[in-house]
Structures are given as structure tokens and as C-alpha cells.
N, CA and C atoms as a LAMMPS dump frame, in Angstrom:
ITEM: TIMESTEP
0
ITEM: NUMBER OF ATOMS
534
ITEM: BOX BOUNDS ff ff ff
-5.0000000000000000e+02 5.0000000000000000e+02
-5.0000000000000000e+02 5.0000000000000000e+02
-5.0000000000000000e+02 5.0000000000000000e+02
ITEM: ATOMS id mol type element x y z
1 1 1 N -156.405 295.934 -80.318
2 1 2 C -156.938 294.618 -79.961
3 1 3 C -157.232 294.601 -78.454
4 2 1 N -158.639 293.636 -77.893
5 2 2 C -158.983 293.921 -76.761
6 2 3 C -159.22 292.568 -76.482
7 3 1 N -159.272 292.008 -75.463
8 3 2 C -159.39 290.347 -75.554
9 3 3 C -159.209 289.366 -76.635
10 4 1 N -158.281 289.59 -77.291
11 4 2 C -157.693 288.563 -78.402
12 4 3 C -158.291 289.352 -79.504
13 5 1 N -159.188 290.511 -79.579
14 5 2 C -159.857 290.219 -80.822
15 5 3 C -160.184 292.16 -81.512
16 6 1 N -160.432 292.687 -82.768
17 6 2 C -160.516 293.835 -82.647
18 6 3 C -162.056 294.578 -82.259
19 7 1 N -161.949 295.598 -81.992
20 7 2 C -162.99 296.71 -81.417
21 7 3 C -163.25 297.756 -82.55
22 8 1 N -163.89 297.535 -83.42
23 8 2 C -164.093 298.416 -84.585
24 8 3 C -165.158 299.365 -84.984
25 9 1 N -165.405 300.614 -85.478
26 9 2 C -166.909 300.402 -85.529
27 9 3 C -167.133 299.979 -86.872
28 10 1 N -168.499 300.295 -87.272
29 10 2 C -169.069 299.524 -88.406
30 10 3 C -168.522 300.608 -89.576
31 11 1 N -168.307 301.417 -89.521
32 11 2 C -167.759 302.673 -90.847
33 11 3 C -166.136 302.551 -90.761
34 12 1 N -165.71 302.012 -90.092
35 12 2 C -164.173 301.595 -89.563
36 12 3 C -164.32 300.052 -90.98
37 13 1 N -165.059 299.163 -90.595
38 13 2 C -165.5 298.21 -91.369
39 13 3 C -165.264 298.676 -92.556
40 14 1 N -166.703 298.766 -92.247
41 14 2 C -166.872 299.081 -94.057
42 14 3 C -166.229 299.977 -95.106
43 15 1 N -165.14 300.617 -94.521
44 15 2 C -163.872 301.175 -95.199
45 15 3 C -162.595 300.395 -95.216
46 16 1 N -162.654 299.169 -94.58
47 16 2 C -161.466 298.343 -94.442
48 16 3 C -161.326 296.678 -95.118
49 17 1 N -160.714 297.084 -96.092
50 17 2 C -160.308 295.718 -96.84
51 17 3 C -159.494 295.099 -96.01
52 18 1 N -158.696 295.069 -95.325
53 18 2 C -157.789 294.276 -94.68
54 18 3 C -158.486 294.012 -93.107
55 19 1 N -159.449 294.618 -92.759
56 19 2 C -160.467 293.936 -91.834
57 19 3 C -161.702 293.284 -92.166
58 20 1 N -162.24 293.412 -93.556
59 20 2 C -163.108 292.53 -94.093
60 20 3 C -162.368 291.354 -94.221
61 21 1 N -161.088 291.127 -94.68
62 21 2 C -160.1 289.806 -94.925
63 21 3 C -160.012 288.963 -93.339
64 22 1 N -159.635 289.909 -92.522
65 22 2 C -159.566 289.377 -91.455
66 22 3 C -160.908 288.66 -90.861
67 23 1 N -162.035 289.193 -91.092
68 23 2 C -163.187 288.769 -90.722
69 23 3 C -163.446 287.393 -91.023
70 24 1 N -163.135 287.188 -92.869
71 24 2 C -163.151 286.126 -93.579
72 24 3 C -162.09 285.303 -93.209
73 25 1 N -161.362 285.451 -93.112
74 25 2 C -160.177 284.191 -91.937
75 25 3 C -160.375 283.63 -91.1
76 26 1 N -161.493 284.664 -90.206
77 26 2 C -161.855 284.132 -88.968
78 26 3 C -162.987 283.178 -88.803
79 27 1 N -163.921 283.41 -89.906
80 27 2 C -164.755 282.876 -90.267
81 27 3 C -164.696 281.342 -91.037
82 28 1 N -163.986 280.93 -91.553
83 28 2 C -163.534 279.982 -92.047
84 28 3 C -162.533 279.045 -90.983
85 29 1 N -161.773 279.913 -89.965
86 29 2 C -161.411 279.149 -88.873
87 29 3 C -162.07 278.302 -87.41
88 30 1 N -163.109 279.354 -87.675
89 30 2 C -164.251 278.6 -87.237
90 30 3 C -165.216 277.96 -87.593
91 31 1 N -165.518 278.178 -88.865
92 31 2 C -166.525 276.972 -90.159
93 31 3 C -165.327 275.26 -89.952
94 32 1 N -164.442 275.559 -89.841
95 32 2 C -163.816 274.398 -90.644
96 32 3 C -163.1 273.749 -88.801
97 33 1 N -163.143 273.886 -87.359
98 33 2 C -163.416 273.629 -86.423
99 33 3 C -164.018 272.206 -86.314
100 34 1 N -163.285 271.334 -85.579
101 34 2 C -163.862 269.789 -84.881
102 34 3 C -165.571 270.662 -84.302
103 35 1 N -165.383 271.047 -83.111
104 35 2 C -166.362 271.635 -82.978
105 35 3 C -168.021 272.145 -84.231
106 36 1 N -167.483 272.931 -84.835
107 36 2 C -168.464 273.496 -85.632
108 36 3 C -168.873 272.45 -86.227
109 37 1 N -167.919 271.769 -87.056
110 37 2 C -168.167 270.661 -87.913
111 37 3 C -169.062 269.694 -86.932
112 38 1 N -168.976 269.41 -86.223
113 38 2 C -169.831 268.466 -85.527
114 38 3 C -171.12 268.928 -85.249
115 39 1 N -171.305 270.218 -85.056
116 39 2 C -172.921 270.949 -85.196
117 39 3 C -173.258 270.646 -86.663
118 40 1 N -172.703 270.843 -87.714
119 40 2 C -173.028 270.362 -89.118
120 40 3 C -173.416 269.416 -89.287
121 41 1 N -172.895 268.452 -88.793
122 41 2 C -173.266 267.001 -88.574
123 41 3 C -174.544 266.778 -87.973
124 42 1 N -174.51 267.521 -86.69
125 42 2 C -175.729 266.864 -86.031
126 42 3 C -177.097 268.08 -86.726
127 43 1 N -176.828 269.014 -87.092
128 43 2 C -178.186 269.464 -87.343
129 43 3 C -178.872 269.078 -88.861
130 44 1 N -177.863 268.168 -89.747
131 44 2 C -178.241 267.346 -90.987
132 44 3 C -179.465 266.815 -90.804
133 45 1 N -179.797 266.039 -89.753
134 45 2 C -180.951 265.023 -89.504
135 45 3 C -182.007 265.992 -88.659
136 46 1 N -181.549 266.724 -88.048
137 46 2 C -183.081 267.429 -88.173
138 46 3 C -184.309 268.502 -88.661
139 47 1 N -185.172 268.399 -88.762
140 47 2 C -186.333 269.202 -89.37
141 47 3 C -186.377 270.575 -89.358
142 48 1 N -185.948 270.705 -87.844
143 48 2 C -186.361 272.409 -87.934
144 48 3 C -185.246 273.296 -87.246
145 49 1 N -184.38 272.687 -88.094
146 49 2 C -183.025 273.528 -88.176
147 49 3 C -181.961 273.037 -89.793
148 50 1 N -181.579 274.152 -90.218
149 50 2 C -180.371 273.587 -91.456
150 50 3 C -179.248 274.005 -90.944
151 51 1 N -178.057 274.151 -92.051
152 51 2 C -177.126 274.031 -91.687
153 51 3 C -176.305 275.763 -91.97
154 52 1 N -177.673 276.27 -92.732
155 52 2 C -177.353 277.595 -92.831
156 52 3 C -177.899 278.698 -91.92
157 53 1 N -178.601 277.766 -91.412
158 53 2 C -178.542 278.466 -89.876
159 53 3 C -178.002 278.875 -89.155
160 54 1 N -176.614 277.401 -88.879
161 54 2 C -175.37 277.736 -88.33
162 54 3 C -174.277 278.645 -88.864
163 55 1 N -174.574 278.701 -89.981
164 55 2 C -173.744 279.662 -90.646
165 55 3 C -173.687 281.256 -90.471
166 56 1 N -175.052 281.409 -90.378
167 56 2 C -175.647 282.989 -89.916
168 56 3 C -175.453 282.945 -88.755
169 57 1 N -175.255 282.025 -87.132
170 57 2 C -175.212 282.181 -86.387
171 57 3 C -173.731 282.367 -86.224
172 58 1 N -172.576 281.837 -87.3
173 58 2 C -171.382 281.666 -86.87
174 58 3 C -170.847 283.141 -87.281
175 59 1 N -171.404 283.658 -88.41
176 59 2 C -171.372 285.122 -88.881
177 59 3 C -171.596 285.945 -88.086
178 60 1 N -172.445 286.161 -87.362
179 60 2 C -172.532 286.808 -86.905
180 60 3 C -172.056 287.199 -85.072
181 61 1 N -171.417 285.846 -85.221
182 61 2 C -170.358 285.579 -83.886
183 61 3 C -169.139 286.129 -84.075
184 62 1 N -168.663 286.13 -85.11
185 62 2 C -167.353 286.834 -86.207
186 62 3 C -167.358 288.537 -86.383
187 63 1 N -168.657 288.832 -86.998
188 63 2 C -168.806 290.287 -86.66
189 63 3 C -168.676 290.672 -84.98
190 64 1 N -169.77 289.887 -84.411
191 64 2 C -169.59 290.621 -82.792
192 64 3 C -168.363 290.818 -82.569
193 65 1 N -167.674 289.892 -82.718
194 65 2 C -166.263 289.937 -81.68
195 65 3 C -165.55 291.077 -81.752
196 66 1 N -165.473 291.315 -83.758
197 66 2 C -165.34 292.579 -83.975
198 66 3 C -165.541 293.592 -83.891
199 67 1 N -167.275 294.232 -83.655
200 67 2 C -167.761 295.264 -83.363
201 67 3 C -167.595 295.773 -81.563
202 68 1 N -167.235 294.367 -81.44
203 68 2 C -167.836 294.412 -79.845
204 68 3 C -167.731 293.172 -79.103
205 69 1 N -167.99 293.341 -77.833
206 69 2 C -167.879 292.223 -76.965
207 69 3 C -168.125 290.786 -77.87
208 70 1 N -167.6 289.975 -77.94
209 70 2 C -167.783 288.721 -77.997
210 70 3 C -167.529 287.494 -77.188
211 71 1 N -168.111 286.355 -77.736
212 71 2 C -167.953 284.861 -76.436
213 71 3 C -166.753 285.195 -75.27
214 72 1 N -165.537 285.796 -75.981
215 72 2 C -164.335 285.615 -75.256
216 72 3 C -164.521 286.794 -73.963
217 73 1 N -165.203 287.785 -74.32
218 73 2 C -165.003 288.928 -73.569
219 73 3 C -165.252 288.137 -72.049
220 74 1 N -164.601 289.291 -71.498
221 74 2 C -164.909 288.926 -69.685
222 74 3 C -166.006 289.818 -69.206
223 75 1 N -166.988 289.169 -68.366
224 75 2 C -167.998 289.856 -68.016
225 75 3 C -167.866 291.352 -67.619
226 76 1 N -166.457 291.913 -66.943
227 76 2 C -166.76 293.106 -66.675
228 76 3 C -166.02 294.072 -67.857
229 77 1 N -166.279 293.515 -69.082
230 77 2 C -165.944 293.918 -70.478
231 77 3 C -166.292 295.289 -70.411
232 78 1 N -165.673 296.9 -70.302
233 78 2 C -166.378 298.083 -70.82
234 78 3 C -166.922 298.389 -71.835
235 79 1 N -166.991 297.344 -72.991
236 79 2 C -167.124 297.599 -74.351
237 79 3 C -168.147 296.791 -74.508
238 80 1 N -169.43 297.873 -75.302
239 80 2 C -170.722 297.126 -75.464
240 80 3 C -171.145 296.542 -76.321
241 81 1 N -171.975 295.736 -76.503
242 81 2 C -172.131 294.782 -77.874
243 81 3 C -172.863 295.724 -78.229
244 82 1 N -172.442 295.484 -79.791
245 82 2 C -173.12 295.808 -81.02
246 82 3 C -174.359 295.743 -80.946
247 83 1 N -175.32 296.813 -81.669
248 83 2 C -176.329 296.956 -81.653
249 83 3 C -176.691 295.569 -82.899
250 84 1 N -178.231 295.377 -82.95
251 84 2 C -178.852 294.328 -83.904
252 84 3 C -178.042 294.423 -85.259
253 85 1 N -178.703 296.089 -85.4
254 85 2 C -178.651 296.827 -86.793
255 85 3 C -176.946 296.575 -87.609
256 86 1 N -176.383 296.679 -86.813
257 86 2 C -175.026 296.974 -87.154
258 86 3 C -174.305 294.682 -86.952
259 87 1 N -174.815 294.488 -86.17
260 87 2 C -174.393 292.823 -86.822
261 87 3 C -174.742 292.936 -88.084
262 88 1 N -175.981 293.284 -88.076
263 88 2 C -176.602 292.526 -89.896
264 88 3 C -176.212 293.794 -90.762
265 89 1 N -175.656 294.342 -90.481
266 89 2 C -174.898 295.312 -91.699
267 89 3 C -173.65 294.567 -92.02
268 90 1 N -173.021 294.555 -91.079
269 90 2 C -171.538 294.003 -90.993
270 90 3 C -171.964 292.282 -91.295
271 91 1 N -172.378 291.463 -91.386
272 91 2 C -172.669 290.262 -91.948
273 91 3 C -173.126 290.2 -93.196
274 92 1 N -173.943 291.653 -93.809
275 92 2 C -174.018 291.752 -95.341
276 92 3 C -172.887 292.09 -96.077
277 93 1 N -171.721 292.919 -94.961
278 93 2 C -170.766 293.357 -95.561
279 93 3 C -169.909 292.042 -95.759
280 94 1 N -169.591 291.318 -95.102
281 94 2 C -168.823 289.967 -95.201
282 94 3 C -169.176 289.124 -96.453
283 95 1 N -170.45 289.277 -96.344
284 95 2 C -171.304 288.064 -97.602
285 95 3 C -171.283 289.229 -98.761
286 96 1 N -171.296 289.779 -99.239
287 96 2 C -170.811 291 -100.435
288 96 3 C -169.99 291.622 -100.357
289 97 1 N -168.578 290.814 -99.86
290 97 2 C -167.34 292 -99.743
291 97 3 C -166.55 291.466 -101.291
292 98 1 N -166.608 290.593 -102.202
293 98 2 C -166.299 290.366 -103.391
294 98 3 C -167.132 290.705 -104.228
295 99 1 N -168.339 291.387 -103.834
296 99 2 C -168.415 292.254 -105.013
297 99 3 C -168.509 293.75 -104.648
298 100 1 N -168.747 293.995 -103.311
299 100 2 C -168.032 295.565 -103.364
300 100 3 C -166.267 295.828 -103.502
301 101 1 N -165.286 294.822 -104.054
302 101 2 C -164.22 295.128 -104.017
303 101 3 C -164.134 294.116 -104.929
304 102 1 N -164.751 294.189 -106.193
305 102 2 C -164.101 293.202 -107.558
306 102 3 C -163.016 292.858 -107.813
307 103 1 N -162.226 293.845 -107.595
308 103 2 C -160.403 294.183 -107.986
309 103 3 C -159.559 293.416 -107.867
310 104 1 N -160.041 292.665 -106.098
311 104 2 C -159.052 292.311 -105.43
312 104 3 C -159.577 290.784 -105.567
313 105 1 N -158.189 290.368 -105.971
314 105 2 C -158.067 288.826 -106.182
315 105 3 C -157.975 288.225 -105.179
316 106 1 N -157.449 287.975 -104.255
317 106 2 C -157.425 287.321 -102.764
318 106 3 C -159.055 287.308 -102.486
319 107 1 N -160.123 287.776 -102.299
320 107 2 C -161.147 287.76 -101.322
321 107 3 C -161.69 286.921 -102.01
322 108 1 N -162.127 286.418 -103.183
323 108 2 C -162.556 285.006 -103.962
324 108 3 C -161.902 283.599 -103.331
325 109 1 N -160.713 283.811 -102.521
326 109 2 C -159.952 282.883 -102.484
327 109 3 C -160.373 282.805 -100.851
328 110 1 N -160.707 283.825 -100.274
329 110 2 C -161.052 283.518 -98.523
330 110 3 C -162.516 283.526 -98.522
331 111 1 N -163.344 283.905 -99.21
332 111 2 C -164.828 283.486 -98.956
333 111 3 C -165.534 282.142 -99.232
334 112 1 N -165.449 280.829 -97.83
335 112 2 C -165.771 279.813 -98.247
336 112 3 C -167.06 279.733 -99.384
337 113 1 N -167.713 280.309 -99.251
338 113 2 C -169.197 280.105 -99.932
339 113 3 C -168.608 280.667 -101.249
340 114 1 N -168.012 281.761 -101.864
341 114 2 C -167.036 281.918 -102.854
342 114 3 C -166.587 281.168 -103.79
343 115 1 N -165.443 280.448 -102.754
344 115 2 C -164.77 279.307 -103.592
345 115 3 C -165.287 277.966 -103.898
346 116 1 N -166.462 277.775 -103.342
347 116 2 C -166.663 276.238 -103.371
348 116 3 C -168.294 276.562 -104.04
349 117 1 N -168.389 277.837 -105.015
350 117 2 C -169.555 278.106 -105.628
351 117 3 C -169.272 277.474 -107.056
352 118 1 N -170.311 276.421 -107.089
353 118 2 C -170.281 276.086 -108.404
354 118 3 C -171.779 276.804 -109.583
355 119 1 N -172.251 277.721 -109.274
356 119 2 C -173.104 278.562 -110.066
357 119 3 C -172.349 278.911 -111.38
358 120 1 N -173.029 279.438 -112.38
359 120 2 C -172.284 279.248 -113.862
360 120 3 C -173.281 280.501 -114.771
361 121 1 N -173.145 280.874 -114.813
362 121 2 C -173.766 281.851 -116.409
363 121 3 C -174.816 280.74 -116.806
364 122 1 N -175.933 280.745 -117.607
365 122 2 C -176.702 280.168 -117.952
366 122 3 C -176.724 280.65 -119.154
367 123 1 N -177.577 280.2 -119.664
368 123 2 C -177.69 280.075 -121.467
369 123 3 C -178.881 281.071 -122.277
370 124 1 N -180.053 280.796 -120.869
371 124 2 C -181.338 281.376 -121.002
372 124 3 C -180.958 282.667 -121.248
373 125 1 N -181.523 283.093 -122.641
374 125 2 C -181.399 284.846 -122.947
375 125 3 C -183.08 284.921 -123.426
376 126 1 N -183.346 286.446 -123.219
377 126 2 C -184.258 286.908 -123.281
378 126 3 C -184.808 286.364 -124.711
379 127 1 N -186.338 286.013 -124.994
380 127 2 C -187.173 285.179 -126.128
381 127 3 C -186.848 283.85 -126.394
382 128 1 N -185.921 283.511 -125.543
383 128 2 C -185.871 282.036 -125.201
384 128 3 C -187.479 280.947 -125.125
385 129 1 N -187.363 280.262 -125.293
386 129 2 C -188.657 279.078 -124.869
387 129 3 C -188.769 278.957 -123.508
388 130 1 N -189.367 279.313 -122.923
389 130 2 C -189.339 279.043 -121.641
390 130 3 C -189.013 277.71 -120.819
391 131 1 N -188.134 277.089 -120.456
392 131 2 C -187.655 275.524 -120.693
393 131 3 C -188.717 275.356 -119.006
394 132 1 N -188.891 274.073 -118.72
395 132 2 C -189.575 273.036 -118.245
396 132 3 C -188.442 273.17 -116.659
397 133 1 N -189.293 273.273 -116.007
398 133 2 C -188.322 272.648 -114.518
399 133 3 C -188.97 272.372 -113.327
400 134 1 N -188.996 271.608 -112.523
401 134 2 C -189.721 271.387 -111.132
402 134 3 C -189.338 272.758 -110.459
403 135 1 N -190.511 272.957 -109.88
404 135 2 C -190.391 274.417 -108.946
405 135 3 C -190.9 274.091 -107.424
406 136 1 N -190.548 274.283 -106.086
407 136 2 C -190.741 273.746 -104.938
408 136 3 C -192.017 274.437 -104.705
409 137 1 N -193.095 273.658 -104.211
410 137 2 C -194.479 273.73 -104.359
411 137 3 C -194.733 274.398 -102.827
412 138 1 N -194.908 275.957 -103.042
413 138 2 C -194.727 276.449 -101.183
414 138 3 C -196.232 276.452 -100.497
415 139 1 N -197.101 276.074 -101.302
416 139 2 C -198.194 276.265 -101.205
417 139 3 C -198.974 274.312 -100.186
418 140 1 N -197.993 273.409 -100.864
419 140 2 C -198.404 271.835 -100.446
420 140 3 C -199.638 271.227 -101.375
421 141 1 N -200.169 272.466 -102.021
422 141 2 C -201.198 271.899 -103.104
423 141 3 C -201.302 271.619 -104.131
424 142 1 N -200.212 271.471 -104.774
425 142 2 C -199.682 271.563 -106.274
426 142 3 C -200.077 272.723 -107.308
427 143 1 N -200.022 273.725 -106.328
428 143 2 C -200.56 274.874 -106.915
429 143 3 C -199.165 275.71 -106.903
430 144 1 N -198.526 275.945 -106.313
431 144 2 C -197.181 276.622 -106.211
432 144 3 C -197.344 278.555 -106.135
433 145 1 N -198.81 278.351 -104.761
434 145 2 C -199.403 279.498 -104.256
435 145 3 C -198.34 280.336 -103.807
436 146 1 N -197.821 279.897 -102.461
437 146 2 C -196.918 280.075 -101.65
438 146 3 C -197.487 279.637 -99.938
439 147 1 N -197.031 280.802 -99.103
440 147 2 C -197.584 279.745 -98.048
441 147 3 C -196.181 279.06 -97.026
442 148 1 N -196.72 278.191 -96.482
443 148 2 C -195.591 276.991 -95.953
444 148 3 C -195.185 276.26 -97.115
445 149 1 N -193.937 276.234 -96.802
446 149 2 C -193.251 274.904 -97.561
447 149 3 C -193.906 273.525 -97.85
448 150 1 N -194.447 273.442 -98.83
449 150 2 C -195.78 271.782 -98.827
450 150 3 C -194.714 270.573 -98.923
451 151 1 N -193.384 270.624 -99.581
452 151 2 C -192.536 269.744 -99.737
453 151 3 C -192.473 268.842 -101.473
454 152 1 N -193.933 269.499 -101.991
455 152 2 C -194.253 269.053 -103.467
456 152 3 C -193.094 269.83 -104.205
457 153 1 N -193.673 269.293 -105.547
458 153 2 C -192.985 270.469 -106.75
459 153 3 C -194.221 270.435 -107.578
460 154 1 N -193.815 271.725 -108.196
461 154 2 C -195.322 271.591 -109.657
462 154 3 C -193.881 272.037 -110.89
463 155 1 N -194.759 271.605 -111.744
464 155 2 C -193.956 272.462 -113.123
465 155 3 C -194.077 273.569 -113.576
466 156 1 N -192.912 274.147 -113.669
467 156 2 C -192.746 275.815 -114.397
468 156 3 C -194.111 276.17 -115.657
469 157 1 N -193.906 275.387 -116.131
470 157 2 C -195.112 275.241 -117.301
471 157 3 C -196.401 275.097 -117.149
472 158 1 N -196.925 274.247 -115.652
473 158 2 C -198.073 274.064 -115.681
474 158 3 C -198.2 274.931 -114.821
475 159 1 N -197.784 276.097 -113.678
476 159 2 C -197.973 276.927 -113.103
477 159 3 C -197.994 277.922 -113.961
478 160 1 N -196.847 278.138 -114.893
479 160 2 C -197.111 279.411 -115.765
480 160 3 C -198.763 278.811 -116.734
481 161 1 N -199.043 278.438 -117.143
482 161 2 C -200.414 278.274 -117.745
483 161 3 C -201.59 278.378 -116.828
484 162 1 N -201.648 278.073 -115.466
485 162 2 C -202.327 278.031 -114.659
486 162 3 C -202.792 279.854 -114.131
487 163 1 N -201.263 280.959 -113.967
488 163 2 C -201.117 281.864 -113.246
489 163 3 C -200.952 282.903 -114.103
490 164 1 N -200.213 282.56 -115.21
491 164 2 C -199.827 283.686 -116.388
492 164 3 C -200.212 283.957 -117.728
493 165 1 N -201.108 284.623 -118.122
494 165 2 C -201.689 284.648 -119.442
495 165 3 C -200.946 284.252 -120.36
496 166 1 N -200.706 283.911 -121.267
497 166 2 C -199.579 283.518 -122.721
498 166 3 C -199.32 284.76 -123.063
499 167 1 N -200.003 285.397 -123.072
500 167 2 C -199.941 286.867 -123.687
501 167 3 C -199.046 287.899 -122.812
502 168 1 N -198.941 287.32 -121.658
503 168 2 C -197.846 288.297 -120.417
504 168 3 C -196.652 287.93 -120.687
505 169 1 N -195.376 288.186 -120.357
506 169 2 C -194 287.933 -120.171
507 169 3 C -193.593 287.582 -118.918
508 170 1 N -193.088 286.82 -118.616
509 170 2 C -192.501 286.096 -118.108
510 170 3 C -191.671 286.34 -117.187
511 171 1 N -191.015 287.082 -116.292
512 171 2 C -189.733 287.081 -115.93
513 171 3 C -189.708 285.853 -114.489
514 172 1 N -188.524 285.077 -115.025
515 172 2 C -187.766 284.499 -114.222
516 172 3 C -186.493 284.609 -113.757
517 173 1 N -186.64 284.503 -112.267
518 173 2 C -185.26 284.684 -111.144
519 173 3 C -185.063 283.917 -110.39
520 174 1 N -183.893 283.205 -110.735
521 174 2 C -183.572 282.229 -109.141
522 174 3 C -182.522 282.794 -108.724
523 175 1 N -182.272 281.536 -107.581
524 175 2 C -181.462 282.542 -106.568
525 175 3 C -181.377 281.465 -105.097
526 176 1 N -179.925 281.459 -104.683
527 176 2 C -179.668 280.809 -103.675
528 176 3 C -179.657 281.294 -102.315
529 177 1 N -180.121 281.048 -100.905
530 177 2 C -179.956 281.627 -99.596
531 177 3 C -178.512 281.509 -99.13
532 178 1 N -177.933 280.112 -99.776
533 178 2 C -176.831 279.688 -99.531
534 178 3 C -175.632 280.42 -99.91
């Protein structure tokens, strides 16, 4: 430990369950912060920022510290920050460390986004009817082109008739950033 915090490298990481845990402790001690929480708050109401913004920014404040210099370090710190590459390795490793380590029961229990996931198995199996749903219209034309975010929705149904022969298959994937 070097200014409160560890000096690891990234293959040090990514071989270490009990420093992925630690990561996730730390991370949640600072998600759940008067401080942080009050950036949550204030970036609710505006446009061109969310709140998972702050989240990737807080992640990856959590890795630094670890790889490397972080907020706390003192300027004449010998130890260099982490390269780009290696934050966003080590921040994929954090956000998929329950499923590269299925086994272990504890890490379901320290990954906020984890525990407070209410996602579920779905029903939809393959030759299903294709069921009906608003889809976020990225296009703004009710075309559901892509593009900028238009803020519309079109329907699954009237885009698939519009884009997909009857005669093609279908595949659908969703999927959360969150």
C-alpha cells in the first residue's frame, strides 16, 4: 500500500479475487457518499449529462487509485498513472467480475449494479410471435433509422414491416448500458 491505497498491475488484477472484491468495496463506498450522492442529484435535471456517466467516471477513479496514482497521491508521487488502455480493462474487469468468477457467492452481494438488478429470464423462445413493443426512435423520424437520439418511439412491428421482409428472421437483442 502507497498513499492509503494499492499499486497493482493490471495481470496482478486480473488474477486477484480478493482485489477485484476490494475494488468493489471501494466502489460502493464511494457510490453511496453525501458527496457522490449529491452529483446524482444534481446531474438528474440535466440534458447532457446522466447519471451513468458518473458512474464510469467513479470507476474508473477506483481502478486508478489501484493501478496507479490516484486523487490522493501527492504530486511528487514516483508512481505513474495508468495508461488509458489498462483503466478500461480494469473497469471491464470490475463490471464482469461475477461472471468471470460464477462460483463465488459474495461478489453478487458487493456489485451495486448486481444486487439491485431486477432483469429476469424472459419467456420469448425461438418461433415465438414476435410480441409488439415501443422501440426508442434514434433516427427522430419515426422511422427508427438510427442517427441522434429523436426522443420518439416507433413500434417493433411497424419497423419490422417497414425494414424486414416477412420472409427473413428476426433476431432480437436488448440490452442495458446500465
Amino acid at each position: 500500500m502507497t498513499h492509503g491505497h494499492c499499486h497493482v498491475s493490471l495481470p496482478e488484477l486480473s488474477s486477484s479475487l480478493p482485489l477485484v472484491k476490494h475494488l468493489l468495496r471501494r466502489e460502493e463506498e464511494l457510490r453511496m457518499c453525501d458527496a457522490q450522492q449529491a452529483l446524482f442529484a444534481a446531474v438528474e435535471s440535466r440534458r447532457d449529462a446522466d447519471w451513468i456517466d458518473l458512474v464510469e467516471i467513479l470507476q474508473e477513479r477506483v481502478v486508478t487509485e489501484m493501478l496507479g496514482c490516484g486523487p490522493q497521491c501527492p504530486p511528487d508521487c514516483a508512481r505513474s498513472r495508468p495508461s488509458a488502455g489498462d483503466v478500461a480493462a480494469a473497469v471491464a474487469l470490475l463490471r464482469t467480475a461475477v461472471a468471470r468468477w460464477p462460483d463465488d457467492a459474495e461478489l453478487p452481494t458487493l456489485s451495486v449494479y448486481r444486487r439491485f438488478n431486477r432483469a429476469r429470464r424472459g419467456s420469448l423462445r425461438v418461433g415465438d410471435p414476435l410480441p409488439d413493443c415501443a422501440l426508442l426512435d434514434c433516427a427522430g423520424d419515426g422511422g427508427g433509422g438510427g442517427g441522434d437520439v429523436g426522443g420518439g418511439t416507433v413500434s417493433l412491428l411497424q419497423w419490422r414491416a417497414a425494414h424486414v421482409p416477412a420472409s427473413h428472421p428476426l433476431l432480437l437483442v436488448s440490452g442495458s448500458w446500465s
